[in-house]
C-alpha positions in Angstrom: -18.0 -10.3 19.4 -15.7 -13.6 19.8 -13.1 -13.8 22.3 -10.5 -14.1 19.6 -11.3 -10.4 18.7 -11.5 -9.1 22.1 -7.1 -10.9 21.8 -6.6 -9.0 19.0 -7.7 -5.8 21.0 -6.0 -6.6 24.0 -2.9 -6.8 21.7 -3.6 -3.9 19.9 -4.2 -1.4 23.0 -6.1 1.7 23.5 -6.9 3.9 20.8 -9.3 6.3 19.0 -12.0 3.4 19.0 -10.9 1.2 22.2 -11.1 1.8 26.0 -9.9 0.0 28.8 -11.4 0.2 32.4 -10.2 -1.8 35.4 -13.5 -1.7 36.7 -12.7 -4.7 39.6 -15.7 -4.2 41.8 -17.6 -1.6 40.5 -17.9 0.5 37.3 -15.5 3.6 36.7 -16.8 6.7 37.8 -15.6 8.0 34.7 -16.9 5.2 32.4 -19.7 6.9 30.5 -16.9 9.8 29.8 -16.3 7.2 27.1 -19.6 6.6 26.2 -20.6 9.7 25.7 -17.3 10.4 23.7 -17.7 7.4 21.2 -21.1 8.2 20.8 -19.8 11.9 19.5 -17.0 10.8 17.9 -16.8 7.3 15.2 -18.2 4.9 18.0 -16.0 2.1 20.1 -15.3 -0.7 21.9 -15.3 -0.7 26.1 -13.1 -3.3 28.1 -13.8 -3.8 31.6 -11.5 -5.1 33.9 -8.9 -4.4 31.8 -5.9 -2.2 32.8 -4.6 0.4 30.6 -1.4 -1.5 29.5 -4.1 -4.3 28.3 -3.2 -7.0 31.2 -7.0 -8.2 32.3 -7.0 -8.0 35.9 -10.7 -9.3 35.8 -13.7 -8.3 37.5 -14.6 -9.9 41.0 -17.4 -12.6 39.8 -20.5 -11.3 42.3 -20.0 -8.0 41.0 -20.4 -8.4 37.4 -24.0 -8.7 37.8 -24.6 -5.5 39.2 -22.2 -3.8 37.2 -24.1 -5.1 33.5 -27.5 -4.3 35.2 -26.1 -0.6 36.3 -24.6 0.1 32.9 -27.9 -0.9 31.6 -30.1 1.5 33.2 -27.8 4.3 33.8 -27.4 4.6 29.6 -31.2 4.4 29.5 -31.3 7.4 32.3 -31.2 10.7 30.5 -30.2 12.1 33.6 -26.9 10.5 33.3 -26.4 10.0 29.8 -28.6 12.4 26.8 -29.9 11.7 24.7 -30.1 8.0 26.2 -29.1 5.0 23.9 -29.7 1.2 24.6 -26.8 -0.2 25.9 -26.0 -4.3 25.6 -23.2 -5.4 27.2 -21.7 -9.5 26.7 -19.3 -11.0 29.7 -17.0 -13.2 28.5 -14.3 -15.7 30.2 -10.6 -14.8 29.5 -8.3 -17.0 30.9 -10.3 -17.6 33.7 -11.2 -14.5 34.6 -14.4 -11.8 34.1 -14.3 -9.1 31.5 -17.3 -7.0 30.0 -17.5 -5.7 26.7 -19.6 -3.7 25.3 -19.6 -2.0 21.4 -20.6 1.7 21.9 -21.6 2.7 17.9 -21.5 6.1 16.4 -24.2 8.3 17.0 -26.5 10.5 15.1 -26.7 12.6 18.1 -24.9 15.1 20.0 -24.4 13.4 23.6 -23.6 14.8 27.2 -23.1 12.8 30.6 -24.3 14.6 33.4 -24.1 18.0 31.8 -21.2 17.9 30.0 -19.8 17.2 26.2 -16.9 14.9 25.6 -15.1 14.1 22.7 -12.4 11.2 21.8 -8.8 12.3 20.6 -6.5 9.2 20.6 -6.8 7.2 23.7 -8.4 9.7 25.4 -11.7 11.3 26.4 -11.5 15.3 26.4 -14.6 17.4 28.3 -14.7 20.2 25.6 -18.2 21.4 27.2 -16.6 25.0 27.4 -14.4 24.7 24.6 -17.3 26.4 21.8 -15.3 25.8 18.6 -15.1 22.2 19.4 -18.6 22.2 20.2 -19.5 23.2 17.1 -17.1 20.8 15.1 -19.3 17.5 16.8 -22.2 19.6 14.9 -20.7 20.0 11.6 -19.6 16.0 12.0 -23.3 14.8 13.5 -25.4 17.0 11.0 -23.1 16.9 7.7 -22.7 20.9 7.5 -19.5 22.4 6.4 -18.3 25.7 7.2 -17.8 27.0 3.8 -22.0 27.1 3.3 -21.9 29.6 6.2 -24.2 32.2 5.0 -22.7 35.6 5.9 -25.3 37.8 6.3 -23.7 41.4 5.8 -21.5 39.8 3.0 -22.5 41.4 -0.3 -21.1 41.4 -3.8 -19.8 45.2 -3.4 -17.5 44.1 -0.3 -15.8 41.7 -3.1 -12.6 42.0 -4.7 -13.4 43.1 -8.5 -10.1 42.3 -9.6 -10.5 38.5 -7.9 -13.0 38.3 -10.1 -11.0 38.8 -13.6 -8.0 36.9 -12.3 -10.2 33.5 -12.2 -11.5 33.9 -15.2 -8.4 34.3 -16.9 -7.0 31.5 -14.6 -10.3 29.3 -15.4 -9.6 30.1 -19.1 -6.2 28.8 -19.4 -7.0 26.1 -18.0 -10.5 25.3 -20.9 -10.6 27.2 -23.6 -13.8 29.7 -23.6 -14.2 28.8 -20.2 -17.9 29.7 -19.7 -16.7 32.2 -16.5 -15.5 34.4 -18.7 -19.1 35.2 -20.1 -20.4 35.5 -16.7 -20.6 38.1 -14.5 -19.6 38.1 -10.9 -22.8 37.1 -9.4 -23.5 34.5 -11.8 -19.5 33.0 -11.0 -20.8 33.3 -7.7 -23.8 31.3 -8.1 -21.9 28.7 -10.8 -19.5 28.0 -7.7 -22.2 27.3 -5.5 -21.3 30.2 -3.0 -24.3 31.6 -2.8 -26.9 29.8 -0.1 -29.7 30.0 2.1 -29.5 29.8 5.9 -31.5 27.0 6.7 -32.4 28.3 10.1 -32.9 31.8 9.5 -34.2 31.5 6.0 -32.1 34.4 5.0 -30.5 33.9 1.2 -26.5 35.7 0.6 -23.0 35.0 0.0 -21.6 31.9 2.0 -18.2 31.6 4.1 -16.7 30.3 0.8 -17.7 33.1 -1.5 -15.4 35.3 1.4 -12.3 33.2 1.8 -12.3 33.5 -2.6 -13.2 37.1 -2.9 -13.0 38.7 0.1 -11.0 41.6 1.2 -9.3 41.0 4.3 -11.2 42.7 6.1 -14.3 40.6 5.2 -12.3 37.9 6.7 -10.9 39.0 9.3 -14.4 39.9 10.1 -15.8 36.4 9.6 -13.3 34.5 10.9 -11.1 36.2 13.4 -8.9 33.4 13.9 -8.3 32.9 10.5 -4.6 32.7 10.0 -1.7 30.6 8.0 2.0 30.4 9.5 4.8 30.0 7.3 7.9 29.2 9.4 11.6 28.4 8.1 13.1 27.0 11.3 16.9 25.7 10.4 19.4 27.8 12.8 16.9 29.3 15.1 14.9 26.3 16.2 13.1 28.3 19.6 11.8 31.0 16.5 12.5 31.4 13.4 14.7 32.3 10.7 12.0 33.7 8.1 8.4 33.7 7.9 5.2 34.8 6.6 2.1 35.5 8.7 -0.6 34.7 5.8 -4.2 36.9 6.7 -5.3 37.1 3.1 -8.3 34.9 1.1 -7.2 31.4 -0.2 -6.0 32.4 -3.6 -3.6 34.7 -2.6 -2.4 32.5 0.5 -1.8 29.5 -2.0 0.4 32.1 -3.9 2.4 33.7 -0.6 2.6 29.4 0.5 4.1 28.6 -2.9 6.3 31.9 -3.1 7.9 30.7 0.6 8.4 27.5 -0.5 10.5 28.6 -3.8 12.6 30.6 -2.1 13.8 28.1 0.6 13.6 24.9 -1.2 15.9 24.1 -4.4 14.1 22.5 -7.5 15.4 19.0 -9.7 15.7 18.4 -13.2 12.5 15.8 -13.7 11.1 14.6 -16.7 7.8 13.4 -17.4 7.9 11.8 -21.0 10.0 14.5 -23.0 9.1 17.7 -20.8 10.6 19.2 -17.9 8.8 20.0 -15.1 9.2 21.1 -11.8 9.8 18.5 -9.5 9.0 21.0 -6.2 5.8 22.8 -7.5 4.2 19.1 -8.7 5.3 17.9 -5.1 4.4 21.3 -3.0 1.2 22.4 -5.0 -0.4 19.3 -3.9 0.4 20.2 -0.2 0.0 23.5 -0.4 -3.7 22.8 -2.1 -4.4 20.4 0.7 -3.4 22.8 3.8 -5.9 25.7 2.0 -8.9 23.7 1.0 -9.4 20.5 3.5 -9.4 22.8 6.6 -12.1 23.4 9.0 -12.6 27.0 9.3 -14.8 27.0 12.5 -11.7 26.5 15.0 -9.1 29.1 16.2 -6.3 26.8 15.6 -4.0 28.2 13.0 -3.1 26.7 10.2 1.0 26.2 9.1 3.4 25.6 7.4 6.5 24.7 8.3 10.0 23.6 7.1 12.8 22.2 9.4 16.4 20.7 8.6 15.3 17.8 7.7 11.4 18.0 6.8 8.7 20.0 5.3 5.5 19.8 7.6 1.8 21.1 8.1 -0.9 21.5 10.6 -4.5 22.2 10.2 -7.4 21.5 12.0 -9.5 19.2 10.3 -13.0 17.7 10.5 -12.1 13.5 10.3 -13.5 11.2 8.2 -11.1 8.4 9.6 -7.9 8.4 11.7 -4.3 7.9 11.4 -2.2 7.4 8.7 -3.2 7.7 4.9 -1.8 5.9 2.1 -3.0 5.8 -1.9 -4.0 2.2 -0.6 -6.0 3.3 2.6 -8.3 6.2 2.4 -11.3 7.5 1.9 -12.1 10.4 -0.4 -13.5 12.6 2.1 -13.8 16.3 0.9 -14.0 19.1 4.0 -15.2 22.0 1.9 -16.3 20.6 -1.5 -17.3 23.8 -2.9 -13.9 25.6 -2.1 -12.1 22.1 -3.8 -14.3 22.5 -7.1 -13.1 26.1 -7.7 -9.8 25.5 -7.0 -10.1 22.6 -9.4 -11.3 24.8 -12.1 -8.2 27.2 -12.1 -6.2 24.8 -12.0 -4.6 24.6 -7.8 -6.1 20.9 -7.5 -7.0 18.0 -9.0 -10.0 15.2 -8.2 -10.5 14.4 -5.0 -7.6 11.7 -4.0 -5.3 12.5 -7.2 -3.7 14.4 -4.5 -2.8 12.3 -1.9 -1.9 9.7 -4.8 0.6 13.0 -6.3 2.4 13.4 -3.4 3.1 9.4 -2.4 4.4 9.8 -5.8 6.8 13.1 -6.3 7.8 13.2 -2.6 10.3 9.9 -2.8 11.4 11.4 -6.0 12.2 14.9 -4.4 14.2 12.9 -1.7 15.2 9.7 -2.8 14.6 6.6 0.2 11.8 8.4 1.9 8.0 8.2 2.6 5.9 11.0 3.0 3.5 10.8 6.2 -0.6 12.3 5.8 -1.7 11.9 9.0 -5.7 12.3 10.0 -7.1 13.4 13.2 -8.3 16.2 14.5 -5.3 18.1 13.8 -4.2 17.2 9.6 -0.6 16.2 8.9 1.3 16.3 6.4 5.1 15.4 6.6 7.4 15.6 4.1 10.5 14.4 4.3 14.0 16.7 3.1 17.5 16.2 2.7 19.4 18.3 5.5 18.8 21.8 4.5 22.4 23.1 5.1 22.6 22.0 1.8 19.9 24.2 0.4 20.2 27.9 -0.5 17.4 29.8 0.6 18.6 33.4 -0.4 16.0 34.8 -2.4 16.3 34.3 -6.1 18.7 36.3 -8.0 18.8 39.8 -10.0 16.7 39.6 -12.9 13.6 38.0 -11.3 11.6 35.8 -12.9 8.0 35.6 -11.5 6.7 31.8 -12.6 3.2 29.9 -12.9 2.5 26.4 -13.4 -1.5 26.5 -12.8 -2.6 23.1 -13.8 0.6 21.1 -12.9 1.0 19.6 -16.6 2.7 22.1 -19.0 6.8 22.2 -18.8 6.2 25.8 -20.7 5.7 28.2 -17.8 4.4 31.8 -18.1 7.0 34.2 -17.1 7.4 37.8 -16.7 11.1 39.2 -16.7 11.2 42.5 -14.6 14.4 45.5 -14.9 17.2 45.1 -12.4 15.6 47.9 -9.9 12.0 46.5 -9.9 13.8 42.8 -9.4 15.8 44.1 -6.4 12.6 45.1 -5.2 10.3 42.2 -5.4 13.4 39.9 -4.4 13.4 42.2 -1.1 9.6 42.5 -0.3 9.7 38.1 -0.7 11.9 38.0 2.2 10.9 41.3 4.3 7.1 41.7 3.6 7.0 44.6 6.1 10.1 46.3 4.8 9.3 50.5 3.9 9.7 52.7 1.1 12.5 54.9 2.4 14.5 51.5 3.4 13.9 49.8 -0.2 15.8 53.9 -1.4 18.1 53.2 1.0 19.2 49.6 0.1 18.5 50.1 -3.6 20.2 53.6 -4.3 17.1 55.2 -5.8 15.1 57.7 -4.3 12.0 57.1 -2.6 9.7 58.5 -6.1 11.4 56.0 -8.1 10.5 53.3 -5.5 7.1 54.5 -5.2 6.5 54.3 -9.8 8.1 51.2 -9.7 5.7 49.7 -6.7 2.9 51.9 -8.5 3.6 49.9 -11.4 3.8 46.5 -10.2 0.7 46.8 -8.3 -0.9 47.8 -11.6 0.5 44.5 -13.5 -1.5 43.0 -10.4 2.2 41.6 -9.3 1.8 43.3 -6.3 -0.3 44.4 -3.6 -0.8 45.3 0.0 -2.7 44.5 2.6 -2.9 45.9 5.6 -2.8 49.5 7.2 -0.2 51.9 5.5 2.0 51.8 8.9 1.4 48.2 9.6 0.7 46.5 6.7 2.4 43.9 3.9 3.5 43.9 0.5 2.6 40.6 -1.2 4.2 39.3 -4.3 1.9 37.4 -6.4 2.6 35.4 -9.2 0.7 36.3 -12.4 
């Protein structure tokens, strides 16, 4: 370390990786907080007698002996810090005055200081001893796990959805021709998407977290992961609520769908061309986020996932195992992936692309969705995604008109979409279950003017096309339009 660095810190201020401690006669009693947090989180640089605003107040000259020598031996002393590390602090001059520094690097270790687990999240050191879903994210970072290789262990292939199964094949095969799925059988799609493991600790072999959030029913879930949850919000007029929504509890194909179905009903598309073919400017833009909000998630943690569009901006939040921290840009960033085996499949039906072609998608369509602005992907321990919008006054976000068209783009490169053109009733239907999930069979008669059988053939029907289906308990449950 050279003094001209330490400048360049003092400039930059506190952060994810630096610390400042005034520290004037003694050390902070709260100093190896911030050990122990760098050494659980991607390491960092400690300041003493520094204040927090970066002004180096200096450390009194006959103390900075005693305070090296304690900070020594009390990061040696697995009473005070466990596992210990070796810890070599440098005092330098800085405009006459005393500062310590010392370079605190990223652990292989889980660490606690007298008893207790501590994290970094931006400047700050946070004791998440109690906190057991945060616990186990410093885990997944130190040991390399991920979620999705959870092995569930009274998961089986019978507690699947069979007709998951047929959909990705048919979605694999439009994307390859004779896609070799279509000449499996379930199990062996199972195995070919690597969700199917072995738990390393109990030795016990079955279908993993991932094979559940593809295939399972909701209850499988909802058993699995009880927190397991993605908010759609459209916030314009009432900003303390909302003004639509869609509480997602459903596996990951069927949220992308519900994500993607919210989206087209709020936000207008624009005429795009890419060579000679028209495309859709807002499913090239939104697929990418949507895709991103589903797969690079970290399961383990209660926070819920969402979605949200505003006035002005499009936005989501999900918590997120880091690989780095702050702002991303195609120029800056690694290619990172949170659950690799969930971002293969939905490669292979078409929902992603390679890892990166993503971010790179969006920093491209967004400015062209609303011309003069820059989309924000922001990494930390809660994922960001901004994207920017003209004022949504503007937009109509009725739901689409009488006859319905339900639409597909799967692999984001054909202008041709697959459509399927439904009769007036069964369009007055699905246009009414988009915006009121929850909304009855004698209500649909009602608002229609049909009687309740004919609603109930027509739904009967439509679930049959697999364009609909519910979820849920009969008195509290959801319709859910899916695209085909």
């Amino acid at each position: 370390m050279t003094v001209e660095k330490i400048e360049a810190m003092l400039k930059r201020g506190e952060g994810i990786e630096v610390e400042f401690k005034t520290s004037q006669f003694e050390l902070n009693k709260d100093i190896f907080d911030t050990i122990c947090a760098f050494l659980n989180r991607m390491g960092g640089h400690l300041l003493l007698g520094v204040k927090d605003n970066g002004v180096v107040e200096g450390i009194v000259e006959s103390c900075v002996p005693v305070m090296v020598n304690n900070l020594v031996n009390m990061a040696n002393n697995p009473n005070k810090l466990n596992p210990p590390i070796d810890c070599r602090p440098q005092v330098f001059d800085y405009e006459g005055k005393k500062i310590i520094y010392c370079y605190v690097p990223e652990s292989p270790d889980v660490h606690t200081t007298n008893g207790k687990m501590f994290d970094r999240n931006g400047e700050g050191d946070q004791d998440i001893t109690r906190q057991s879903w945060r616990v186990t994210n410093v885990y997944l970072r130190k040991h390399g796990g991920h979620t999705e290789d959870r092995v569930l262990p009274y998961f089986e292939l019978a507690d699947c959805n069979k007709k998951m199964f047929e959909r990705v094949r048919q979605m694999a095969n439009f994307m390859v021709d004779n896609h070799p799925w279509m000449n499996m059988t379930d199990m062996e799609i199972i195995r070919s998407a690597k969700f199917y493991g072995t738990d390393p600790e109990t030795g016990r072999s079955g279908l993993t977290l991932g094979a559940a959030l593809i295939f399972g029913s909701d209850e499988v879930i909802a058993n699995a992961l009880p927190a397991f949850k993605t908010d759609a919000l459209l916030r314009v007029e009432n900003l303390d609520r909302f003004d639509d929504r869609d509480f997602i509890i459903t596996n990951l194909i069927d949220s992308y769908d519900r994500l993607m179905a919210f989206i087209r009903r709020i936000l207008p598309d624009k005429f795009h061309l890419e060579g000679d073919i028209r495309v859709s400017l807002r499913d090239r833009l939104f697929r990418e986020v949507v895709s991103n909000l589903l797969i690079h998630r970290e399961f383990s943690d209660g926070f819920h996932a969402k979605l949200v569009i505003e006035q002005d901006k499009l936005y989501t939040e999900n918590w997120s195992r880091p690989h780095g921290w702050g702002s991303m840009t195609p120029e800056h960033y690694d290619s990172f992936s949170k659950n690799p085996k969930i971002a293969n499949f939905f490669k292979e039906i078409g929902r992603s692309d390679q890892l990166g072609s993503g971010l790179r998608n969006i920093f491209r369509y967004a400015p062209q969705y609303t011309p003069g602005t820059v989309p924000q992907l922001i990494e930390g321990d809660v994922f960001k995604t901004i994207i920017p919008l003209k004022p949504l006054r503007a937009y109509n976000h009725e739901p689409p008109p009488s006859p319905f068209v339900l639409r597909e783009d799967p692999d984001g490169k054909m202008g041709v979409r697959v459509g399927i053109r439904l009769s007036a009733n069964e369009a007055k239907i699905v246009s009414r279950l988009l915006k009121s999930p929850d909304t009855t069979i004698a209500k649909l008669a009602t608002q229609i003017g049909i009687s309740k059988s004919a609603v109930e053939n027509i739904l009967t029907k439509l679930k049959q096309s697999d364009l609909l289906r519910r979820t849920g308990s009969k008195r509290a449950g959801e319709w859910v339009v899916m695209c085909p």
